[in-house]
C-alpha positions in Angstrom: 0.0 0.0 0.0 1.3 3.4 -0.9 1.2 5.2 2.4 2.7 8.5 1.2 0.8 9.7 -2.0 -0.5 13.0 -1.4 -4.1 13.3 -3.4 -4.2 17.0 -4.9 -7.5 19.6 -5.0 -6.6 21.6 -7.9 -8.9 24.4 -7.8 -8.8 27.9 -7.5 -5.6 28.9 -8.5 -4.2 31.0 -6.2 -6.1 29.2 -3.5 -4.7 25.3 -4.2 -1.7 26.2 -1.8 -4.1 27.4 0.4 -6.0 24.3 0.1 -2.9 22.2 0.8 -2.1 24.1 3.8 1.6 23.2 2.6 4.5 25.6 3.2 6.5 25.5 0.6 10.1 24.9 -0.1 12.1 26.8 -2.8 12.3 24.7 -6.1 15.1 22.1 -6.1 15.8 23.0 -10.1 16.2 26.1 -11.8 14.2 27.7 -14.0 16.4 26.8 -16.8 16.6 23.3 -15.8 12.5 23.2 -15.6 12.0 24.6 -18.7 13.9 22.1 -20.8 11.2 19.4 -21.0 13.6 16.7 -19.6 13.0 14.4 -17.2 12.6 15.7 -13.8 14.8 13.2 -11.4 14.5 15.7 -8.4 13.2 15.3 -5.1 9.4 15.1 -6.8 9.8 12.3 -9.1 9.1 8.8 -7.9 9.4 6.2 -11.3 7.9 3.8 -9.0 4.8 6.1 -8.1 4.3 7.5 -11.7 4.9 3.8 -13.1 2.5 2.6 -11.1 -0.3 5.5 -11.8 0.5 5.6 -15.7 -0.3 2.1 -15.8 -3.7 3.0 -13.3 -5.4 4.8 -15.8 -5.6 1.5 -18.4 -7.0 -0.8 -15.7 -10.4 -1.3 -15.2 -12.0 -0.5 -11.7 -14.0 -3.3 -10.3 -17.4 -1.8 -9.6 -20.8 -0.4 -11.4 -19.1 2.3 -14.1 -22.9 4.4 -12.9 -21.2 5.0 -9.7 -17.7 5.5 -10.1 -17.4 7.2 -7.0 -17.8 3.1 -5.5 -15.8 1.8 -8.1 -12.0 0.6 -7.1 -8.5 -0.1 -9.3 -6.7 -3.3 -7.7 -8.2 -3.0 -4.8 -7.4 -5.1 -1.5 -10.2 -5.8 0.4 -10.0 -5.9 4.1 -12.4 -7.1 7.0 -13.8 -4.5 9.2 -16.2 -6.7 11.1 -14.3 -5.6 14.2 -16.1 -2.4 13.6 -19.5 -3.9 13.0 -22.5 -2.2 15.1 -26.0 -2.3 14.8 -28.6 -0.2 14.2 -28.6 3.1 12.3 -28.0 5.9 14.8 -24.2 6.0 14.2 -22.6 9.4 14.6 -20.3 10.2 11.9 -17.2 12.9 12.2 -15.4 14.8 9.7 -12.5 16.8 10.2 -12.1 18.8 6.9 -8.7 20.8 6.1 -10.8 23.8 4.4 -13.7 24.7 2.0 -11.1 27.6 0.6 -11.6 26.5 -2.9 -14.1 26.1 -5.6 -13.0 22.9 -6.1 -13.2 21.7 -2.3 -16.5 24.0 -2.1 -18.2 21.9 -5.1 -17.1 18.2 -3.2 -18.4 19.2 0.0 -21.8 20.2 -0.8 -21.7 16.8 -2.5 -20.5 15.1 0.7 -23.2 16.6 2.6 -26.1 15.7 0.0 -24.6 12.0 0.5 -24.9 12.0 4.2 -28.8 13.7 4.0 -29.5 10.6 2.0 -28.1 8.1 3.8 -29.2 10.0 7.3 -33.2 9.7 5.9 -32.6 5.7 4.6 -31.3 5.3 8.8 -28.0 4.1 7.7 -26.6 7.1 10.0 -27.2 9.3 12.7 -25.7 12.3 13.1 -22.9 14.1 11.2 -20.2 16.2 12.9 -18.1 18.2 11.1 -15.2 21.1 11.6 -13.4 23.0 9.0 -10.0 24.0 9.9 -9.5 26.7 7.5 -6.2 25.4 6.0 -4.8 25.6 9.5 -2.7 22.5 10.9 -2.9 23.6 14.3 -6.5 23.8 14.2 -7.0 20.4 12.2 -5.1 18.8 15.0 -6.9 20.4 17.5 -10.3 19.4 15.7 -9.2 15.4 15.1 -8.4 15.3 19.0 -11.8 17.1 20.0 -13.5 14.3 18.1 -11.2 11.7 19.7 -11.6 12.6 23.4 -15.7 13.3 22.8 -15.8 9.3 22.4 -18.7 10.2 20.6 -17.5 9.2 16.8 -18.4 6.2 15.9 -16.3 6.7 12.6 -13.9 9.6 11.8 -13.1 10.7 8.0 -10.3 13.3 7.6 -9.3 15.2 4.5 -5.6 16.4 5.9 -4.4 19.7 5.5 -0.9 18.8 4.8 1.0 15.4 4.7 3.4 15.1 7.8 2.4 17.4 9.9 -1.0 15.8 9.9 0.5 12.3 10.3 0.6 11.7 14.1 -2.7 13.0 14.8 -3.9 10.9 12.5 -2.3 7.8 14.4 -3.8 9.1 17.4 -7.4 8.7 16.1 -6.6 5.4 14.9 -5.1 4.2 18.2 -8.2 5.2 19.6 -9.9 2.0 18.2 -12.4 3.5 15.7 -12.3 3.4 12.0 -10.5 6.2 10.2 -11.3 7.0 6.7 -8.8 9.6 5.0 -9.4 10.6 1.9 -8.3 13.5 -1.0 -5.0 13.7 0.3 -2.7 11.3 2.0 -0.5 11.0 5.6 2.5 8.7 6.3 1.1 6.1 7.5 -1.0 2.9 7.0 -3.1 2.7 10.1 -5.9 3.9 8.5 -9.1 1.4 7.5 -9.0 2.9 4.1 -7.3 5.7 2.2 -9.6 7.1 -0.7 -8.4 8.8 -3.3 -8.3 9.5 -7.2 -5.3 7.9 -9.0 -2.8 10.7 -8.5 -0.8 13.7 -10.0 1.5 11.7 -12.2 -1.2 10.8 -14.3 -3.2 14.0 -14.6 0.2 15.5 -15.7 0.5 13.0 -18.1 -2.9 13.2 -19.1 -2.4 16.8 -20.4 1.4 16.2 -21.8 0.4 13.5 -23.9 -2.5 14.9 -25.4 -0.4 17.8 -26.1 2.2 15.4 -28.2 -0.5 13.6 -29.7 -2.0 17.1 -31.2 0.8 19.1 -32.1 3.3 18.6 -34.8 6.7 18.1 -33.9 9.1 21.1 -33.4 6.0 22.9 -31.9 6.1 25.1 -28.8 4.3 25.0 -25.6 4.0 27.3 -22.5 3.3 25.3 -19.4 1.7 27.3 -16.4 1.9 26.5 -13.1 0.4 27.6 -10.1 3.1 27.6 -7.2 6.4 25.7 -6.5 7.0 23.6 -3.6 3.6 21.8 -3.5 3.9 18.5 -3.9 0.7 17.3 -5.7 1.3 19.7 -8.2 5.4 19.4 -8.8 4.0 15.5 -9.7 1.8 17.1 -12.5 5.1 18.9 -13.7 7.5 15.9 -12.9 4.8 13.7 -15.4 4.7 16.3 -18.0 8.8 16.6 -18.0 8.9 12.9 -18.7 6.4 13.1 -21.2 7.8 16.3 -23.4 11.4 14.6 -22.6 10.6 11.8 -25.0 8.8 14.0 -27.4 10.0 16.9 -30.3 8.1 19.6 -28.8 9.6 23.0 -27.6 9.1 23.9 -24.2 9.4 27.5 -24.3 9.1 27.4 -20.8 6.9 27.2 -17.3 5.8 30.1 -15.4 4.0 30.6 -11.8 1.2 32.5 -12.1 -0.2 32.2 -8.3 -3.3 31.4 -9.9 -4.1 35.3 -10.5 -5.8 35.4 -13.7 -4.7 38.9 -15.0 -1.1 37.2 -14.3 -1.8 34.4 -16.2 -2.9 36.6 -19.1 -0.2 38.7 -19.0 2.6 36.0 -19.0 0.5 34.4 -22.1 0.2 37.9 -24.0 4.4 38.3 -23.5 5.5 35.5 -24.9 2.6 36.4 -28.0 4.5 39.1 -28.4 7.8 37.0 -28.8 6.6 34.3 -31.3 3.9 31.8 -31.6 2.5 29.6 -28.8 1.3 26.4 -30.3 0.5 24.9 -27.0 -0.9 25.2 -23.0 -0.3 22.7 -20.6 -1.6 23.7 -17.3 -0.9 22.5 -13.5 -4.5 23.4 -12.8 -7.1 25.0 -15.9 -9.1 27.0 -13.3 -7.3 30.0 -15.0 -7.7 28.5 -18.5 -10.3 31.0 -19.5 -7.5 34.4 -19.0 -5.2 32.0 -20.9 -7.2 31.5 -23.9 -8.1 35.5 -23.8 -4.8 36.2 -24.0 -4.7 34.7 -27.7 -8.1 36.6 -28.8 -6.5 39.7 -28.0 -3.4 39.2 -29.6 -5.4 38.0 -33.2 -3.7 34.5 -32.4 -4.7 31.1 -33.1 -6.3 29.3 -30.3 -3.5 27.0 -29.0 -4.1 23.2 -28.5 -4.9 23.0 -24.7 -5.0 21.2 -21.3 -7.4 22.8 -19.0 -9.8 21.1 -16.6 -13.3 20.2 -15.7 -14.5 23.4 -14.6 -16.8 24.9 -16.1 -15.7 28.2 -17.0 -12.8 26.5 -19.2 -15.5 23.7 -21.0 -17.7 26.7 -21.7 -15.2 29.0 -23.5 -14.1 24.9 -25.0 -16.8 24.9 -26.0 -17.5 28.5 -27.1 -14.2 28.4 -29.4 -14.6 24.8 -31.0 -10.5 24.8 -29.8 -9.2 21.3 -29.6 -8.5 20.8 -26.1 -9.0 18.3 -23.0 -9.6 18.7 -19.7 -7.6 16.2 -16.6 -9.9 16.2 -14.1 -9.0 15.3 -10.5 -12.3 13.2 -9.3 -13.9 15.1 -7.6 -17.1 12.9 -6.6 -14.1 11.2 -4.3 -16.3 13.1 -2.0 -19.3 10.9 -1.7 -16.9 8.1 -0.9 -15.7 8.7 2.6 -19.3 8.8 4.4 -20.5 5.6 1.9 -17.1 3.7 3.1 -18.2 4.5 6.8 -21.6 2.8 6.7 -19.9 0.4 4.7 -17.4 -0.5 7.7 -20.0 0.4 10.5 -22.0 -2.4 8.8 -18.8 -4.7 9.1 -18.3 -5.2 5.2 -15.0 -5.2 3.5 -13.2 -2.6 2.1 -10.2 -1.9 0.1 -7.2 -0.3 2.4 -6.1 1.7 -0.4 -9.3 2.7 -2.6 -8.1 4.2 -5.6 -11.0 5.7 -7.7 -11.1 6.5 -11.5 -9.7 9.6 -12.8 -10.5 9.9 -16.7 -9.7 13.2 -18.3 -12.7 14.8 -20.2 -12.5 14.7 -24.1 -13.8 16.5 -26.6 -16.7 13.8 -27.6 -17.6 14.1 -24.0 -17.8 17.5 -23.7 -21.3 18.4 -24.7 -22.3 15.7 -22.5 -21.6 16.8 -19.2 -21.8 20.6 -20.4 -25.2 19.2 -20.8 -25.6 17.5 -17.2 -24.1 20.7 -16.0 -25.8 23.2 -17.8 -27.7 24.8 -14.6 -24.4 25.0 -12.8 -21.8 28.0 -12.3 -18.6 28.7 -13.4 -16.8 27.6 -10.7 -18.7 24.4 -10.6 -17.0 20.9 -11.6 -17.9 18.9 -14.1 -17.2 15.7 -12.6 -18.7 16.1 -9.4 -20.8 12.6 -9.7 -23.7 14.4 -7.8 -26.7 14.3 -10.6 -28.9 11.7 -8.8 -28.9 12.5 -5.4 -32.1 14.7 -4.4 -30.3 18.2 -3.9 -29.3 18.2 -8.1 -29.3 21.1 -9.2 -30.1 23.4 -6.6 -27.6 22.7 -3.9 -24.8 23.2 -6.2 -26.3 25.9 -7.9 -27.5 28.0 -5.1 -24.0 27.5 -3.2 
C-alpha cells in the first residue's frame, strides 16, 4: 500500500496552496533546468509512483461504471467486522482541512447531499463536522476534539498537509475506531482505508500526452503553473517533463502564475509578443479562461490546450470549438468517505487503499456533461458525480 501519495485539489488557482495548507520549499531545479522538458529526477519524481499511476489509468475498476465514486482499481479488500454495530443511529465525524476552494466547495456540498441521503434511509445518525480553514494547528486540534468526545463512531479526515498531519492521524486510529482519510494522504497505514483519485502523475500525463498527440513536432508550448513547492502539483510537472522529454516539442518554458488570472494573461500575452505559442499545458485549468483570452487579444490562433473540468474553461471549450482536453481530479471522491463509513460500520469489506477513476474529459464528452451541468456555475466541476442524489441542481447551484 502506498502510504505517502498526497491526493491534490486543484482548484482555485491562487487558492490550491491554500487548500494544501503546505509551506512550501524553494524549487530544487532552476528555471532553466525546468523549462527544458527533460526528465525531472529531483526530489518530486518517484518512477515507482508515476509507473504505477500511468499504468492506473488502463486498468479497469472493479465496480458499477454508474457509480464511479464506488468503483476501485486493484483493490485489496480488508475485514472491518471488528467495527460492526447495529442499528442506524451512528454518529459520523469529519474533520475537513478547508472549503477555501471552488474545487473543495463543489465536493463538500456533495459530501453533505450524501450524508442527508443516507441519514433519511437510517443508515446514519448524526454528522459532525469542523473545518480548519487550511490551518494544521486547528486540524489537530479538531481530530483530538473528536477523539476525546468518544462520541464518533467513525472519523473521515481530508488532511491539510502530509506530515504534519501524520501523528494525529495515528492518534485517532489508536483510539480504536475506524478512520477514513481521503483526497489527500498521511505517512502512515493505520488507517481502515485511504480514498483517493489515482494521483498527479497521471493527470500531468494526461495533459502532456494529449499535447504530443495534437501538435506537430518542433511545436512550442508554455506550461503554467500555479506555485512551487507543492507536492501534488510538482507530480503534475514531474509527469509532463517525462512526457515532453521523449517527445519533439519545444518547451518554451513554465511560469507561476499564483493562480491570478490577469497574471496568467499577462505571462501568455508576453510570450505572444515574442513568437507563436502552439500549446498550453496547465498545473490546474481553473485559470484556462484568462489564458485563452490572451490569444483573442493578440489575433492569435487558439492554442491546442490542457485545462480542466471546470466549467468556466468547458464553456469558452466549447464556445471556441479549440481542440482541447480537460484532466480532471475526481472530484465525486467526496461521496466516498461517508459511503465507506456505513460500509465498515455495517462490518463489510473494504479496500485499504481505494483508488478511484480519474478519466480526463474529451472533446466527444464534452457536450455531454456541459449538458448535465448546464444549470451549474462557473466555478462548478464537471465531474462532481452528484446528478442523482435529491439536492441536483439546486444545492450546487444556489451555493
Amino acid at each position: 500500500m502506498q502510504t505517502t501519495r498526497l491526493a491534490f485539489a486543484s482548484a482555485a488557482a491562487l487558492g490550491l496552496l491554500l487548500a494544501t495548507g503546505c509551506t512550501t520549499d524553494a524549487p530544487t531545479e532552476s528555471q532553466d533546468d525546468a523549462t527544458s522538458g527533460a526528465p525531472s529526477g529531483d526530489e518530486w519524481f518517484v518512477q515507482a509512483e508515476y509507473d504505477e499511476q500511468l499504468a492506473q489509468r488502463d486498468i479497469e475498476p472493479e465496480g458499477d461504471p454508474s457509480q464511479p465514486w464506488l468503483q476501485a482499481i486493484e483493490p485489496e479488500w480488508i475485514d472491518t467486522s471488528q467495527y460492526a454495530r447495529e442499528g442506524g443511529d451512528a454518529t459520523v465525524c469529519f474533520s475537513n482541512a478547508s472549503v477555501s476552494n471552488p474545487w473543495r466547495v463543489t465536493g463538500w456540498i456533495t459530501m453533505q447531499e450524501q450524508v442527508k441521503v443516507l441519514q433519511e434511509a437510517g443508515e446514519i445518525g448524526e454528522f459532525r463536522h469542523s473545518d480548519a480553514g487550511d490551518d494544521d494547528d486547528q486540524q489537530i486540534s479538531d481530530i483530538q476534539a473528536f477523539v476525546d468526545s468518544g462520541e464518533c463512531d467513525a472519523l473521515i479526515i481530508s488532511p491539510s498537509t502530509t506530515a504534519t498531519l501524520t501523528p494525529a492521524v495515528e492518534t485517532a486510529c489508536a483510539s480504536g475506531i475506524p478512520v477514513i482519510v481521503f483526497d489527500r494522504g498521511v505517512n502512515t497505514d493505520c488507517a481502515t482505508t485511504f480514498i483517493h483519485p489515482i494521483g498527479g502523475y497521471a493527470y500531468g500525463a494526461d495533459a502532456a500526452e494529449f499535447l504530443v498527440e495534437n501538435l506537430e513536432p518542433g511545436s512550442t508550448v508554455l506550461a503554467l503553473r500555479i506555485l512551487p513547492g507543492v507536492d501534488v502539483l510538482e507530480h503534475r510537472w514531474a509527469a509532463a517533463q517525462e512526457i515532453f522529454g521523449d517527445s519533439e516539442l519545444e518547451i518554451l518554458g513554465n511560469e507561476f502564475t499564483g493562480g491570478d488570472a490577469a497574471e496568467i494573461k499577462n505571462i501568455v500575452t508576453q510570450y505572444l509578443q515574442r513568437g507563436d505559442v502552439d500549446g498550453i499545458w496547465m498545473d490546474a485549468g481553473d485559470g484556462a479562461v484568462a489564458a485563452i483570452e490572451a490569444f483573442e487579444d493578440a489575433g492569435k490562433p487558439y492554442p491546442v490546450m490542457a485545462g480542466e473540468d471546470e466549467l468556466s474553461f468547458m464553456r469558452k471549450w466549447e464556445e471556441t470549438g479549440m481542440t482541447a482536453i480537460a484532466p480532471v481530479y475526481s472530484n465525486f471522491q467526496w461521496r466516498t468517505p461517508v459511503l465507506a463509513a456505513t460500509m465498515i460500520l455495517n462490518g463489510e469489506q473494504v479496500p485499504a487503499e481505494w483508488v478511484l477513476p480519474q478519466d480526463p474529459i474529451t472533446e466527444a464528452e464534452l457536450a455531454d456533461y456541459l449538458e448535465r451541468n448546464a444549470d451549474m456555475p462557473s466555478l462548478h466541476y464537471a465531474k462532481f458525480g452528484g446528478e442523482d442524489l435529491p439536492g441536483f441542481p439546486d444545492a450546487w447551484r444556489d451555493r
